[in-house]
N, C-alpha and C positions, 0 to 999 in steps of 0.2 A: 795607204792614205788614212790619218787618221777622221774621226769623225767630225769632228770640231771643223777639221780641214775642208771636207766636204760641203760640211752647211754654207760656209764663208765662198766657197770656186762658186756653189750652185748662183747663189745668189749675186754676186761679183759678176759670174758670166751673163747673167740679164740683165743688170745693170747696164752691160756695154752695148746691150740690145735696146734701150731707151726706156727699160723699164726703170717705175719706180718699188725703191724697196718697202715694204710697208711692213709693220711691226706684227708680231704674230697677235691675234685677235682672244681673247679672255679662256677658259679654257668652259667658264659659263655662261653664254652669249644671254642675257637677263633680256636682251633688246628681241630676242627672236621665241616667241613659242611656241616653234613648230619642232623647237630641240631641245633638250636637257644639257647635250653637252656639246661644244664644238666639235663635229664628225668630221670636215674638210676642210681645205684650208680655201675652196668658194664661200664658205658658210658666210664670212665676213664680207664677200661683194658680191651678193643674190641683190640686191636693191640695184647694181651698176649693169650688172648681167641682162636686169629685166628695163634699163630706162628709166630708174625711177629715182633717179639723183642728178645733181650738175654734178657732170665728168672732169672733176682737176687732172683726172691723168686715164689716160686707156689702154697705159699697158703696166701692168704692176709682178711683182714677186715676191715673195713669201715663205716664211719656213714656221708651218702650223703647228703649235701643240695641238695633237687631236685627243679623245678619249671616245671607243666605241665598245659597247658590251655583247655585239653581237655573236660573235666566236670566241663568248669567253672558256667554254668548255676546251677549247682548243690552247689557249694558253699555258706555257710550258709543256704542252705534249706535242705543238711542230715547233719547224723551225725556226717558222718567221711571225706566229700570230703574236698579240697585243692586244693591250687594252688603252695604255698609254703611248704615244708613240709621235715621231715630229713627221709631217708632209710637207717636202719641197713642193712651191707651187711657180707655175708662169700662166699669168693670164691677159686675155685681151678681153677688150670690151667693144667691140663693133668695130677692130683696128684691122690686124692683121687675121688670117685663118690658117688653113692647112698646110699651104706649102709653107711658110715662112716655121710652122709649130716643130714641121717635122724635119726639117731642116737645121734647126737650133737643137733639137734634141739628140740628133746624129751628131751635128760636131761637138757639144759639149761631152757625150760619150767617149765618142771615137778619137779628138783630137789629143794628140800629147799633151799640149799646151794646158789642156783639162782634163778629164777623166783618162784619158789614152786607152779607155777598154779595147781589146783585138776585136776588129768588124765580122771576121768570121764565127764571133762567138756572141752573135748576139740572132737576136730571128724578133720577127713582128704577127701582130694580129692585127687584124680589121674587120668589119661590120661585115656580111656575107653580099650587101648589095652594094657597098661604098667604091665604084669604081676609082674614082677618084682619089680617095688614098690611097688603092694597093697600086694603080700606075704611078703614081709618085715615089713612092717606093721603090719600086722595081726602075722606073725609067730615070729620075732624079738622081737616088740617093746610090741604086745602083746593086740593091739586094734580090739578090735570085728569087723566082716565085717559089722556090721551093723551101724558103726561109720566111714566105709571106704566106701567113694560114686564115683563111676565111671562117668565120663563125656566127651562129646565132645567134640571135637580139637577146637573149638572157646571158651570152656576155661579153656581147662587144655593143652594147647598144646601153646609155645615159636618159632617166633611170632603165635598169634591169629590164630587158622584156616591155617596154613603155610603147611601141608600137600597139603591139595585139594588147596589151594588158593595162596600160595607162603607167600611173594616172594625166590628168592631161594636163596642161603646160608644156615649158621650154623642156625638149629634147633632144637627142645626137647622138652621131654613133660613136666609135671612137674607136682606137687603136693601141694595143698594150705591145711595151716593148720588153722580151726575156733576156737573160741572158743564162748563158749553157755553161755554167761550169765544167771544166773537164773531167771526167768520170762521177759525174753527178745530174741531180733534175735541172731542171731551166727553172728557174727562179723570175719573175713578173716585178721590175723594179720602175717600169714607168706606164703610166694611160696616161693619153691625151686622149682629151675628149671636145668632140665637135660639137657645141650645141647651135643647130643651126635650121630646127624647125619647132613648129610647134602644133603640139600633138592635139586636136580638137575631136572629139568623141571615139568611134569605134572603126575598124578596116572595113573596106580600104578607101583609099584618097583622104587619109586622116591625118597627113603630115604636110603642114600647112609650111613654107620653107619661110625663115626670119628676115626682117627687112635687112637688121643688123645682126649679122652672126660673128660668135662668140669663140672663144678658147680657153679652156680650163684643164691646167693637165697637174697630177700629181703623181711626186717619187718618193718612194719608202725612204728616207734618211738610215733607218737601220738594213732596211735591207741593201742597197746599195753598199753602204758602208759594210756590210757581211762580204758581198761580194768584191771588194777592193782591197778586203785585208785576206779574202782566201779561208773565212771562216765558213764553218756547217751551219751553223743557225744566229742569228741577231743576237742570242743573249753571249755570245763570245765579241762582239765589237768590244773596243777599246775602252767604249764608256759604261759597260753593261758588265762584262766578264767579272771586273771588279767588286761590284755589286753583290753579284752570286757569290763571291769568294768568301765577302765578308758576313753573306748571306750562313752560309756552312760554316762560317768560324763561330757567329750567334749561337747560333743551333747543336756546336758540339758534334759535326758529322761532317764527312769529305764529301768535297762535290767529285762526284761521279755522275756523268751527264749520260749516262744508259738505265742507270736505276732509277726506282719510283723516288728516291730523297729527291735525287738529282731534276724531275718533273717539279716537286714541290717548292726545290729552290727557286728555281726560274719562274713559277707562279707567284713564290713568295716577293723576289725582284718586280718582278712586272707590277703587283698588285701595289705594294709600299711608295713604291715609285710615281704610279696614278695618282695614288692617295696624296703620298708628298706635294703633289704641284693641286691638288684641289685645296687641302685643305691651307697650302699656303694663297689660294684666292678665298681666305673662307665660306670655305665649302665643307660645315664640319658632318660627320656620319649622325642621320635621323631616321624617323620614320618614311618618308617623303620625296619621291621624284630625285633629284639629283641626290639628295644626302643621303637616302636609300643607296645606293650604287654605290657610293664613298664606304658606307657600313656596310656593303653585301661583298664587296671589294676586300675590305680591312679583313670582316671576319672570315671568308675562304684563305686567307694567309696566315690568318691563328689556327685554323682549321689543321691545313699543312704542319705548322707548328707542333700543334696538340700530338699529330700522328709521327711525329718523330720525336716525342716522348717531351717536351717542354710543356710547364703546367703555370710560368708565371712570364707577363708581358714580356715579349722581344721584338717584335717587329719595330718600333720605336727607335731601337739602336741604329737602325738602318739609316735614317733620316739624315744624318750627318756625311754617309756615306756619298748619300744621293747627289745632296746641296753641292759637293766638291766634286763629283764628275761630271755635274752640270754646269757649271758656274762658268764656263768660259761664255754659253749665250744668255743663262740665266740666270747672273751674278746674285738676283735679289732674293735669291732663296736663301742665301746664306742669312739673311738678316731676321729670318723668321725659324729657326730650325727647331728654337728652343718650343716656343708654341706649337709647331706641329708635333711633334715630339711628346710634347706634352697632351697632346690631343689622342694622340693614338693610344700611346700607354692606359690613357682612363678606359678610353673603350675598348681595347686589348683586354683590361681588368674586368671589366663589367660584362664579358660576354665569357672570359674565363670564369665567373666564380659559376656562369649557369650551364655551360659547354656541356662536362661531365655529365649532370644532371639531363641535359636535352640528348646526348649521345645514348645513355641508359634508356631512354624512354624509343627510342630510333631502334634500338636493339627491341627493345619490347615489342615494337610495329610488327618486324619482320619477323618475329619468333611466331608471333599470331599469322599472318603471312604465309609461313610455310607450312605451318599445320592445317592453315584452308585451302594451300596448295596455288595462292594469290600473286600477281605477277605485277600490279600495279596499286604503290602505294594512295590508300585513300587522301585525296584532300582534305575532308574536312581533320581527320589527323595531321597532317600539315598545317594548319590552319590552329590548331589548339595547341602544335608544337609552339610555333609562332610566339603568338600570344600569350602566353605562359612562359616561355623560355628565351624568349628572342631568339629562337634558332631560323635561320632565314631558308625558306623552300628551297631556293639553289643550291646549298649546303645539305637538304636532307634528299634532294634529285643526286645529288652528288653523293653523296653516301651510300644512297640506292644505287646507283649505278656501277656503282663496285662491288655490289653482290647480284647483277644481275636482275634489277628490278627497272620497273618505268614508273612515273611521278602522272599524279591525274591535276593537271593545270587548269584546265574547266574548275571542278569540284572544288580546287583549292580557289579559285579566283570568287566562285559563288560563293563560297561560306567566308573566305574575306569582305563580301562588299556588306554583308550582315553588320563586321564591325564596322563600315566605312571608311576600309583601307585601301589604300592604293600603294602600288611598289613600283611605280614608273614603268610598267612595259609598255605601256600605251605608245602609239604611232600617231602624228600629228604629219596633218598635208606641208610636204617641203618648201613648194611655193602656192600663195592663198589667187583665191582669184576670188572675184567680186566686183560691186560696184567701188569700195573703197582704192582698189586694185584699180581700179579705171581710171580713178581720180590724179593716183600717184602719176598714171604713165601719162597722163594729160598736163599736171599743174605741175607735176615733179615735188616741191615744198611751198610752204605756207611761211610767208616770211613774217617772225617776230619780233615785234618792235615793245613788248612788254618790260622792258628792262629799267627803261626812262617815262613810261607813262601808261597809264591808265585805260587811255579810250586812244582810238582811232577811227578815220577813217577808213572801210573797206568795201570790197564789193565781192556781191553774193557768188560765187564759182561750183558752186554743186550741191544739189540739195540732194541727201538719201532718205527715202521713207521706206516703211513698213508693207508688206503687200497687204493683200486679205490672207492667204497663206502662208503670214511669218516671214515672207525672204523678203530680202531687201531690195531696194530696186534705185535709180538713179530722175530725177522725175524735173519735169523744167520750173514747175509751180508745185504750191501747196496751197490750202483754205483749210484745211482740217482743225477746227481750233481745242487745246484743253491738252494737260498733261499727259494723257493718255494716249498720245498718238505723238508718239518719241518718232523726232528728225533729228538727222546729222547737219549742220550748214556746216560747209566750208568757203573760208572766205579767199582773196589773195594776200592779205595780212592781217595781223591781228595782235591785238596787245593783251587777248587769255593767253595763261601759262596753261600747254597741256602737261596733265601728271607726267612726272619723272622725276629720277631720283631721291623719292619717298617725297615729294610736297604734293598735294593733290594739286585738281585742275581748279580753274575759276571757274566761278560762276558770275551772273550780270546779262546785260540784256547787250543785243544788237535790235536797234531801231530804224525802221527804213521809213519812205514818205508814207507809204499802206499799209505798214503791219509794224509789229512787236513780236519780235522773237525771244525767249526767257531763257537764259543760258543754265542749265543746271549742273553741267558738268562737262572741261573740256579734255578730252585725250592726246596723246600722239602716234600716231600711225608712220615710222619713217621719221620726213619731215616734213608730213604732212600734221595738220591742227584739227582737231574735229571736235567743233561745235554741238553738245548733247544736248536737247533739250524739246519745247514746245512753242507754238504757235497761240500767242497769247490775245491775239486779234487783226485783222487783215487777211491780204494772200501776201506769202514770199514767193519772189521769184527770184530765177540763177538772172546775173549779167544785170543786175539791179546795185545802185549805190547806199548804203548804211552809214550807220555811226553807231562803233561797238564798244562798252562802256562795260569796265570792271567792278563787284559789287566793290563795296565795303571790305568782306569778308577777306580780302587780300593783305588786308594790314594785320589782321591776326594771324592768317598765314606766315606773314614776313617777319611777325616778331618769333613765332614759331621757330621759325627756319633757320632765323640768323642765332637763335638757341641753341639749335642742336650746336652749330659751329663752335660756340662760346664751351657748352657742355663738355664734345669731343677735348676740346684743352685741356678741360680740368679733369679728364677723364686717365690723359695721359700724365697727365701731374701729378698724381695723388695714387694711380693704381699702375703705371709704366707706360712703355710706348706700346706695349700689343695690345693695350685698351684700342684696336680700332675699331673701327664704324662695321656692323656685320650686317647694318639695314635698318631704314627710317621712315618712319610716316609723320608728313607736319602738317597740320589741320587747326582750325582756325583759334588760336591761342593753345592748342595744344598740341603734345609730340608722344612720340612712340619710339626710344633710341635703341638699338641694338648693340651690342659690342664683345669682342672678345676681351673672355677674364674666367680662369676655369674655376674660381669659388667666387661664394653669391658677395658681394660688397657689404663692408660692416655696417652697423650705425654710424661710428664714429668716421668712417672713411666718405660715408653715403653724405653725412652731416658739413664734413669739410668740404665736398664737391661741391654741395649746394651753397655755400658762403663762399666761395670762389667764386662761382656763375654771378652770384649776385652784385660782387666787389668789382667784374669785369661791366655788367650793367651800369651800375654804380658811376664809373668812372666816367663814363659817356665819350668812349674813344670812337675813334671814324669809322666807318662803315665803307668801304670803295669796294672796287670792282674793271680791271682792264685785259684783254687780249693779249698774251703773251705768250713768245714759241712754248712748247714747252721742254726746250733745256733751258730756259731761262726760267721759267718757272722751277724747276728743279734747282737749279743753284741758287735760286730765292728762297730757299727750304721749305716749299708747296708741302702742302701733307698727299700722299698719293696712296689713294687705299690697293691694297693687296688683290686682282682680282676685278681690277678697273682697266677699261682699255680709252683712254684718253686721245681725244683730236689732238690736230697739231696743226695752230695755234690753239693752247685754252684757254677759258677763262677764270680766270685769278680772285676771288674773293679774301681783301684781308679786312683785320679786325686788329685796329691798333697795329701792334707788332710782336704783339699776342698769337696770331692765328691768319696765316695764308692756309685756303683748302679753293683745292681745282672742283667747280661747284657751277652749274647751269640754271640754278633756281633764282628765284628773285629775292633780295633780303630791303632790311631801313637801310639807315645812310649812317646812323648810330647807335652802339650798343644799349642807350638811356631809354630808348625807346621801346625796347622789353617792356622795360616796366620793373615787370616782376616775374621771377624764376619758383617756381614751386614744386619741386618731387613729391609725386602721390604714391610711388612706389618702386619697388625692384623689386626682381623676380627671374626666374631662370626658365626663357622658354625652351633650350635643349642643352645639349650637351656642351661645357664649352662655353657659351653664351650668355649674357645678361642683358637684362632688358628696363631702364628707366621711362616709365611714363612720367611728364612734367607741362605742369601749367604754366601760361607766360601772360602778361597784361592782364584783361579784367579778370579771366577767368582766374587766373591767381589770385586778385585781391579779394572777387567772391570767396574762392576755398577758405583765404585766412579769418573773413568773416563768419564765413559759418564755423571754423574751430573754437573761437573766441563764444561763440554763440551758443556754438552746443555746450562746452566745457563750461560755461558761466553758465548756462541751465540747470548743468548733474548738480554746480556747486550748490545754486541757489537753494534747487529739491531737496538736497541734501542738508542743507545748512550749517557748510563751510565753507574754509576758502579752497580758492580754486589749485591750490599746490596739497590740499590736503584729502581731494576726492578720490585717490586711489585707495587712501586709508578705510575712508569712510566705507568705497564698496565692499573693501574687504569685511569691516565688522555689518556690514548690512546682510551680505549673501551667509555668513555666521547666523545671523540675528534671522534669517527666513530660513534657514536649517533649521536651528531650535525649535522654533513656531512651528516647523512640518511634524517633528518628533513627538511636539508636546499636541499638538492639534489629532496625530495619529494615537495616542495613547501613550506612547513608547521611552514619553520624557516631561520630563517640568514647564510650565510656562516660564521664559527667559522672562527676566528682568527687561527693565526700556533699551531703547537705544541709547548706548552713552552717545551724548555728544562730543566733540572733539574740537579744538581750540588752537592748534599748537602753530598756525600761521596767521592766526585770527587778524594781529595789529599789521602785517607783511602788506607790502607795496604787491597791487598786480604783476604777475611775472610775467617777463616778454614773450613774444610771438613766441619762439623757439621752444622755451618752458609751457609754454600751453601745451602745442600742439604736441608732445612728448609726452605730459601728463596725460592727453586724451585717448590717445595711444594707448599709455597700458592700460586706463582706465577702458577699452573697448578689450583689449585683450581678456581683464580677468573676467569680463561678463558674456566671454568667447562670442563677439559680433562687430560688424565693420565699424569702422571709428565716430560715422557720420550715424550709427544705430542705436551708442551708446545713453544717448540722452534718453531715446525711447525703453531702453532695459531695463534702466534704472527704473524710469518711474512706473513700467513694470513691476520691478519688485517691490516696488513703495506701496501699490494696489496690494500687491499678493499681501504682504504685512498687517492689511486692515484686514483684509479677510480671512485668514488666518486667526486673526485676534479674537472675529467675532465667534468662526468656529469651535475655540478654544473657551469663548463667554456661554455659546450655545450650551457645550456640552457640559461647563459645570452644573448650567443652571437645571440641566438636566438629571444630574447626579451621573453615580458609575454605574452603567450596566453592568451585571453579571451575567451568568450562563445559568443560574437559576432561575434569575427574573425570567428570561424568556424562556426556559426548559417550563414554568408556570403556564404560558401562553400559550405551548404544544397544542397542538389537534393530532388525535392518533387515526391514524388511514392503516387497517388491516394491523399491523404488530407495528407499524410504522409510524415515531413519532415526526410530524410535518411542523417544522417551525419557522415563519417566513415573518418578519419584523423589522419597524424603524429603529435604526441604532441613531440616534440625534448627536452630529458631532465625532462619529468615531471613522477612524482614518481606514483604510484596506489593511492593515497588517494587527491592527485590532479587531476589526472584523474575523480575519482567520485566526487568531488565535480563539476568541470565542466561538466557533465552531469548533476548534480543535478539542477543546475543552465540551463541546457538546457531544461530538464525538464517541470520548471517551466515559462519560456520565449515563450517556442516553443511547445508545447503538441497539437496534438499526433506527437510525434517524436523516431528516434530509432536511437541510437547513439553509435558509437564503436571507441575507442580509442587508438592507440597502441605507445610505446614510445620502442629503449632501453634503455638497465640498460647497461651502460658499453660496453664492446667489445665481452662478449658470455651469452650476457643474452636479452630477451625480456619481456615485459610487457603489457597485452590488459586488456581494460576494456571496459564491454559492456553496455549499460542500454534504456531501453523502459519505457514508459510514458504508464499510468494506461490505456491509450484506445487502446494500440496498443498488452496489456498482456492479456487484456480480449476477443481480435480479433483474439488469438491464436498465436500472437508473445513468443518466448522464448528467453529470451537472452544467458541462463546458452545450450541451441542449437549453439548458433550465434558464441561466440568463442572457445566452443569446436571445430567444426567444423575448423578456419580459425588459432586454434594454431598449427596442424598438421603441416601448410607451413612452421613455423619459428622451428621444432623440437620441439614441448611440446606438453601440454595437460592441460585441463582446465576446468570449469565446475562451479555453479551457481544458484541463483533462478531464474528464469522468468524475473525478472524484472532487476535484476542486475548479474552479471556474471563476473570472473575475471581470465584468464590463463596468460601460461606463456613460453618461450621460451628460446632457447638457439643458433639461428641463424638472428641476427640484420641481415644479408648482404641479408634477405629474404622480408623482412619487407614491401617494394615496392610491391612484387607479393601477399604478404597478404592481399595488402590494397586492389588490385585491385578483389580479391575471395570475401572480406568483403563487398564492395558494390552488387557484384552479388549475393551473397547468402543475403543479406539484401533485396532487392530488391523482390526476388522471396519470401522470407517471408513474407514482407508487400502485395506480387500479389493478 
């Protein structure tokens, strides 16, 4: 039977059992953080499991994409492990139980009509106490107890060991069903699992039994499917064998499924494979949590690669492979192959050019290692591998473990938190419990009516506050008043939007007859609403009536929001359709848009997007919003991002005929009501990614005032026009070179500033021409766009003072190295010469020592000038007999920059600080001779 065949019987066969079939669930559950990646195919009805939803159906089934990294060292070295891998699932929700579970699962095995597996080659487990499964078994189905085997709670027991060990919540035992190939192991192709108590503290009498108990059982899709085609391990199924093949044609090697290649292939399959369906949810390889695992993933398969002698990206090839042995369930991979594909190669690239380099340094470890005779690589080595090379600990455990060594995970996890990294191992509680947890099983959702209106009528249904010791608690009333004593209210409706799908939550008050509640921020928990905020004056109390009232802040929100949508458009217009959405944040007139595009956006492309956005504002098309299945939606040409797992029915926002997107946020009614669209930036937060920050309504018209504002400032300062101020910086930061050279000694006093004319009679240039102009004009003075006004007239300052030090010092005449060699005081054979230079820069300073040096040795020489009116300059220098006598110079003016406010410091022989009190400069000089003095004693 082939595979394909099997997903469609499993699911088909529960279907005639009244189950509903439900779509496989994201393979990044973003809705749950208590996972990184979907582990099971319950993961998507833990909320139905627990009571904490309205039940459309109680009995469902399922064929899960999972991803688990727990036995990934195991991958291609058994038969059956995985990282990527699909679970057939049948569940019930407080419907059916055991005998009905174990019943469906015998005949869908055993009958012809389905599986027709032979009954004497199959055998079962059960919980070691669970009477009642192993007579039903034995009495019902009709299997010998000597094919029924009893086990302990670590492993017939949901979670693991969860009696004695926790943790507590919904748990049950459960019962795994094998089957016995002939001259082979029994192979573990189904558990059904009971969950039918719940576990409250420690043994015994800790299993508290469920009002509604539950059924959740899953079957290996590969492994069954191993076991129907007669094969020894998963990576031979129908859909997989292929893979490997093409895997060893890449790589220039025969699969041989007994040698190490032959391990590396079936890694390299497994791993590509993962990757392929993550990153076609984009899910691209980073530093972080799930994108960690994507890139710890990719690079153990180049890894493979590297040691079968390949030095330039190929896992990549594969992708294509993948998409067409899937495509019977998961047709839409094929539409993305080019971008993942694209995704991999770069980071295939960029971890090849450091591989080499981090393998040579791995070799170094253990070279040192077995000379100390060491048996356990250090972390904090691990850890500077890392960080320097991108070679990921797994990879360098894994390379150690092929010569015999162990990795120290402690050591390496402490000297990572140094940099404030995280690699995703972390464990989060499966299901949460709490007061919020209370609420759910009580109110179930929080019905929102935000769609069409602003305020509502509600009543109060659960207030959370704060203990004295941090925890939260559930409480009937509150008095407490003032920001600092954060309450949750939850209402039974309400027209706040909680955050989701990147819009934040509202804020606004609920008013009751006694109090004022201040909403500062609302969440969603489920579908449940939660009210963050404070007690502005009164008592709240639960089972009280209000009136809750949305700020302002919602229309900047909206215009935000209904931007991104406009944006996305023009994103695919202008840069392709895999410009999609990779993650959004909309806040009030402003956004945060994420999207795939694997180089950064031109000017010229970045420029055209944003006169689109604008021309679709512009236009002032309609804004709607309705309920529709969604395969109507889909024949509507809905946009459906990659990596979304979509109700049914959704809801539809379109824009014109411009822009349908499946969207649960609240937007205007029309695009005019933007306003206005402004990019303040693009940028590349990771691999892969691009990222447009954009202002919309006032805050845009602010921005284009302050451009107009600052640029018409530089011109003014400058006194030109405003198409002519990049010129003008340029011969300005010229013309304060000059001045620095001629102010130091080292050059001429420049001539004025020319002035410049050459747009003089010109018409103000539009918005666009500004804000371009200001641009580079912040560029060549290396500072952000909105700082440029303030550098200029920076250097405008520096130019006067300059000038004057430059008037100073003629009127001072030229020092020489005579003049002051006149001034000397001789200390022991030691000429001591410590003087005002008026007007001379540090590098005319040293040169006059230099020259002292050489005239006058052994001599010690300290020099000080100002810079201007809050700046000073000392320069020190000793001659080769006075450095080897235990003179230091980099001592001499640390010591006497203190009097003028600095600090400063030097080699022995030369030394140079610096200050910020000229009106000191006198009592410096007179500390510099005494402390020179007692140095040369």
């Amino acid at each position: 039977m082939k595979t394909d065949e099997l997903r469609e019987k499993y699911l088909s066969f529960f279907e005639t059992k009244g189950h509903a079939r439900r779509a496989s669930d994201v393979l990044v559950p973003t809705w749950d953080p208590s996972v990184l990646f979907t582990p099971a195919g319950m993961n998507q009805f833990k909320d139905h499991f627990l009571g904490r939803v309205k039940l459309d159906f109680t009995r469902a089934t399922t064929c899960q994409k999972c991803l688990r990294t727990g036995d990934i060292d195991n991958v291609g070295r058994t038969a059956y492990h995985h990282t990527f891998f699909e679970m057939l699932g049948n569940f019930s929700f407080g419907d059916y139980f055991k005998a009905e579970a174990i019943t469906w699962a015998w005949e869908f095995l055993t009958d012809k009509k389905w599986l027709g597996l032979p009954a004497d080659q199959l055998s079962v487990t059960v919980y070691k106490d669970d009477d009642e499964a192993a007579d039903y078994w034995h009495e019902k189905i009709g299997l010998p107890t000597a094919r029924i085997q009893r086990l302990e709670e670590d492993e017939n027991f949901w979670p693991a060991s969860a009696p004695s060990q926790g943790p507590d919540g919904v748990c049950g035992p459960c019962s795994e069903i094998y089957f016995h190939p002939k001259g082979s192991k029994p192979v573990e192709i189904w558990n059904l699992v009971f969950t039918q108590f719940n576990r409250v503290g420690d043994p015994p009498n800790n299993l508290e039994p469920l009002p509604s108990k539950n059924i959740d059982t899953g079957m290996g899709l590969e492994r069954t499917a191993a076991t129907l085609q007669g094969v020894t391990t998963n990576y031979h199924i129908d859909i997989l064998r292929p893979i490997v093949e093409a895997a060893a044609e890449i790589c220039g090697v025969k699969y041989v499924p007994e040698e190490d290649n032959g391990r590396r292939l079936r890694r390299i399959t497994d791993h590509i494979r993962a990757c392929t369906f993550a990153i076609h949810e984009n899910v691209y390889p980073g530093a972080n949590k799930e994108k960690y695992v994507i890139r710890r993933l990719l690079r153990r398969a180049v890894l493979d690669g590297h040691q079968m002698g390949l030095r330039e990206p190929f896992a990549y090839q594969l992708v294509d492979k993948i998409a067409e042995m899937m495509k019977v369930p998961y047709p839409e991979l094929q539409e993305t192959t080019q971008r993942v594909a694209n995704v991999i190669k770069t980071e295939e690239a960029n971890f090849l050019d450091r591989l080499d380099e981090g393998l040579a340094r791995t070799e170094k470890v253990f070279a040192t290692m077995r000379k100390e005779n060491l048996t356990v690589v250090n972390g904090v080595e691990a850890a500077e591998l890392y960080q320097t090379y991108g070679f990921p600990p797994e990879l360098f455990e894994q390379v150690a473990a092929e010569k015999g060594l162990t990795f120290d995970w402690p050591g390496y996890k402490e000297e990572m938190e140094k940099f404030g990294e995280a690699t995703g191992r972390d464990t989060i509680e499966l299901f949460g419990s709490g007061p919020i947890e209370s609420l759910k099983n009580t109110l179930r959702k929080t019905d929102f009516v935000g769609y069409d209106q602003s305020d509502a009528d509600v009543t109060i249904k659960g207030i959370v506050a704060n203990d004295e010791d941090g925890t939260t608690k559930l409480v009937d009333d509150y008095d407490q008043l003032g920001a600092e004593h954060e309450l949750i209210v939850v209402t039974d409706c309400t027209p706040f939007y909680g955050e989701s799908g990147g819009q934040v939550g509202d804020t606004g008050e609920i008013v009751g007859e006694d109090f004022l509640f201040i909403v500062t921020d609302t969440q969603k928990d489920s579908d449940l609403f939660l009210h963050r905020g404070y007690l502005a004056n009164g008592k709240i109390s639960s089972n009280t009536d209000a009136r809750a009232v949305v700020s302002q802040r919602r229309c900047g929100v909206q215009r935000a929001h209904s931007a991104t949508h406009i944006l996305h458009y023009a994103l695919q217009k202008h840069l392709g359709e895999h410009a999609q959405q990779q993650g959004s944040k909309v806040d009030e007139d402003w956004l945060r848009f994420d999207f795939s595009n694997m180089s950064a956006v031109t000017p010229e492309q970045l420029a055209a997007i944003e006169e689109d956005v604008n021309e679709r504002v512009a236009a002032g098309e309609t804004v709607k919003w309705e309920t529709v299945p969604l395969a109507k939606a889909r024949e509507l040409g809905a946009m459906m991002l990659f990596g979304e797992k979509y109700p049914d029915p959704v809801r539809l926002v379109s824009m014109g005929t411009f822009s349908r997107e499946l969207c649960g946020g609240t937007h205007l009614t029309n695009t005019s009501q933007v306003g206005m669209f402004e990019v303040i930036s693009e940028e590349g937060p990771s691999a892969g990614v691009r990222r447009i920050v954009a202002l919309t309504g006032e805050r845009a018209k602010q921005y284009r005032e302050q451009v107009e504002s600052a640029l018409g400032g530089i011109a003014k300062s400058l006194g030109v026009h405003m198409l002519d101020v990049p010129e003008a910086i340029k011969q300005l930061l010229q013309y304060v070179r000059d001045l620095k050279k001629a102010a130091g000694g080292s050059g001429k006093a420049p001539e004025a500033l020319a002035a410049i004319s050459t747009n003089a009679k010109a018409a103000a240039p539009d918005y666009t021409q500004q804000k371009e102009t200001l641009k580079e004009s912040a560029r060549m003075v290396n500072v952000g766009m909105f700082d440029a006004e303030a550098r200029v007239a920076a250097l405008l300052a520096d130019v006067e003072s300059l000038k004057k030090d430059i008037a100073a010092r003629a009127e001072m005449g030229v020092l020489t190295a005579d003049d002051l060699l006149a001034k000397a005081e001789t200390v022991g054979s030691t000429k001591l010469i410590v003087a005002e230079a008026p007007g001379a820069g540090p590098n005319e300073m040293r040169g006059l020592i230099d020259q002292l040096r050489k005239k006058a040795a052994p001599c010690a020489v300290l020099l000080i000038a100002a810079q201007g009116e809050d700046k000073v300059m000392m320069v020190a220098g000793l001659s080769e007999d006075v450095v080897k006598s235990g003179g230091k110079a980099g001592e001499w003016v640390k010591a006497i920059s203190t009097i003028v406010g600095g600090s400063g410091g030097g080699r022995p022989d030369m030394a140079q600080a610096g200050g910020k009190e000229p009106g000191k400069i006198a009592d410096a000089l007179v500390e510099a001779i005494a402390f020179g003095k007692k140095m040369l004693g």
